[in-house]
C-alpha positions in Angstrom: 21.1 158.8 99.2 18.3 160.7 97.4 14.9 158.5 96.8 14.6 157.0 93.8 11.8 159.2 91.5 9.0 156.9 90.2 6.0 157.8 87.7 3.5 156.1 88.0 1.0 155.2 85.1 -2.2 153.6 85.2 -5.8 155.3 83.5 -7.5 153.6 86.6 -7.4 156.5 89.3 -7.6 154.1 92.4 -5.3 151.3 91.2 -2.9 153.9 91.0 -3.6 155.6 94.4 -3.0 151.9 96.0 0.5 151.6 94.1 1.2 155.5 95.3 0.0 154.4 99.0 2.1 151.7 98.6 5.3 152.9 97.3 4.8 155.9 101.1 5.6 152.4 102.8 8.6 151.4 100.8 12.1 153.9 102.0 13.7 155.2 99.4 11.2 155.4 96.6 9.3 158.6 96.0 6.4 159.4 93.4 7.3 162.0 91.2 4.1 162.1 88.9 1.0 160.1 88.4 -0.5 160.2 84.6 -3.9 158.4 83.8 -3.2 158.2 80.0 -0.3 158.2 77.8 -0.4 161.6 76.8 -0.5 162.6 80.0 2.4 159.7 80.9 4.8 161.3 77.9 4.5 164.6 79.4 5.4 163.7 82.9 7.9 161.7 81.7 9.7 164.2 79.4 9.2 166.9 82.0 10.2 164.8 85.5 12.9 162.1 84.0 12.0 159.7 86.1 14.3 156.8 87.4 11.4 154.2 87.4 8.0 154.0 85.6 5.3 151.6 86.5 3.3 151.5 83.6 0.4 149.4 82.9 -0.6 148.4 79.1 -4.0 148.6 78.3 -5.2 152.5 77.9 -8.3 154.2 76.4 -6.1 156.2 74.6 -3.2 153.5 73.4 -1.2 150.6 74.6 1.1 150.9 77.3 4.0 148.7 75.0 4.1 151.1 72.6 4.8 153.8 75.1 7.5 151.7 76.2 8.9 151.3 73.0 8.8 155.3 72.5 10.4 155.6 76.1 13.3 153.2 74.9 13.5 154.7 71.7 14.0 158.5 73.1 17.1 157.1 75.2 16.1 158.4 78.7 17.6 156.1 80.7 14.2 155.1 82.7 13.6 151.6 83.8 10.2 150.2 83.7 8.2 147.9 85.7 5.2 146.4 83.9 1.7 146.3 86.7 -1.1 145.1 84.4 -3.9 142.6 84.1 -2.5 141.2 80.7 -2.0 137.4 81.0 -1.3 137.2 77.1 2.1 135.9 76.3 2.6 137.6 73.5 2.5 141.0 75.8 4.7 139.2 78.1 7.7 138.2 75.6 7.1 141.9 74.5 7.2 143.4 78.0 10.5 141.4 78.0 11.4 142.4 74.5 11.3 146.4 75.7 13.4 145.6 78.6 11.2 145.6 81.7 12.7 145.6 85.0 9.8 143.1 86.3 6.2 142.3 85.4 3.7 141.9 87.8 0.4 140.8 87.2 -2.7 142.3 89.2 -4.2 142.4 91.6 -1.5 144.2 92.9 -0.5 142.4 96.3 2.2 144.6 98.9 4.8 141.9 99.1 5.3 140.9 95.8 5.7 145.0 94.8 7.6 145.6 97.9 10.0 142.6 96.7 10.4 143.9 93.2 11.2 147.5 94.2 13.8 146.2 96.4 15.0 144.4 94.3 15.5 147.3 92.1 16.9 149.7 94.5 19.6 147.0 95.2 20.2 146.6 91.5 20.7 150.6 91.0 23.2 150.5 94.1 25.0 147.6 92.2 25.4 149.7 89.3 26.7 153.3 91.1 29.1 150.7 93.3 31.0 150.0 89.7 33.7 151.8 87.5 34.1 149.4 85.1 32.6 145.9 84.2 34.2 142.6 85.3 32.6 139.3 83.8 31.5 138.4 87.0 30.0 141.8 87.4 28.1 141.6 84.3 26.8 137.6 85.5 26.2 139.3 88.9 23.9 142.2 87.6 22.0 140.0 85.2 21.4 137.5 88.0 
């Protein structure tokens, strides 16, 4: 099974070197692109078509939701993890709103990203294991 492509994007250069080092330690995952602002995170995006973005919210350039709005919006079929220091629960129900995978709160801690991106994987091979949806499949996935 080929590694599942992530982008990674995060304006703080060694917060996103951790979650790269991190992600070398976790089979099955690869990092695709790393962008340090959203214009940079559109283009890598666009270009790579990633299967996974971890995307944090607050840049000097913009706000990491409305990115994930535009990335819903352009129908690409990439799933997002939130990593971000933004306790507000208005950015939460908003994280939840856009249809994040997971949100995880910094500082960033091994387990708790390892957990999630198995978590993921498992969910992917769920999906590619199905032909059609069953009611229990559909309370099974959502689970």
């Amino acid at each position: 099974m080929k590694p599942i492509s992530v982008v990674i994007v995060e304006d703080d250069h060694k917060i996103a070197e951790i979650q790269s080092r991190f992600i070398e330690r976790i089979p099955g995952f690869e990092v695709v692109g790393i962008a340090h602002s959203l214009v940079e995170a559109n283009d890598i995006v666009e270009v790579f078509r990633p299967e996974l973005v971890l995307l944090d919210v607050y840049f000097p350039d913009g706000n990491g939701l409305n990115f994930l709005r535009d990335i819903r919006a352009s129908d690409l079929g990439v799933d997002v993890i939130l990593i971000t220091a933004a306790k507000e629960i208005d950015v939460f129900k908003s994280a939840m709103h856009g249809g994040v995978f997971d949100y995880i709160l910094k500082p960033l801690v091994f387990d708790r990203f390892k957990n999630t991106l198995t978590k993921f994987s498992a969910h992917l091979q769920k999906l590619e294991d199905l032909s059609a949806l069953a009611q229990t499949d559909v309370d099974r996935l959502l689970s």
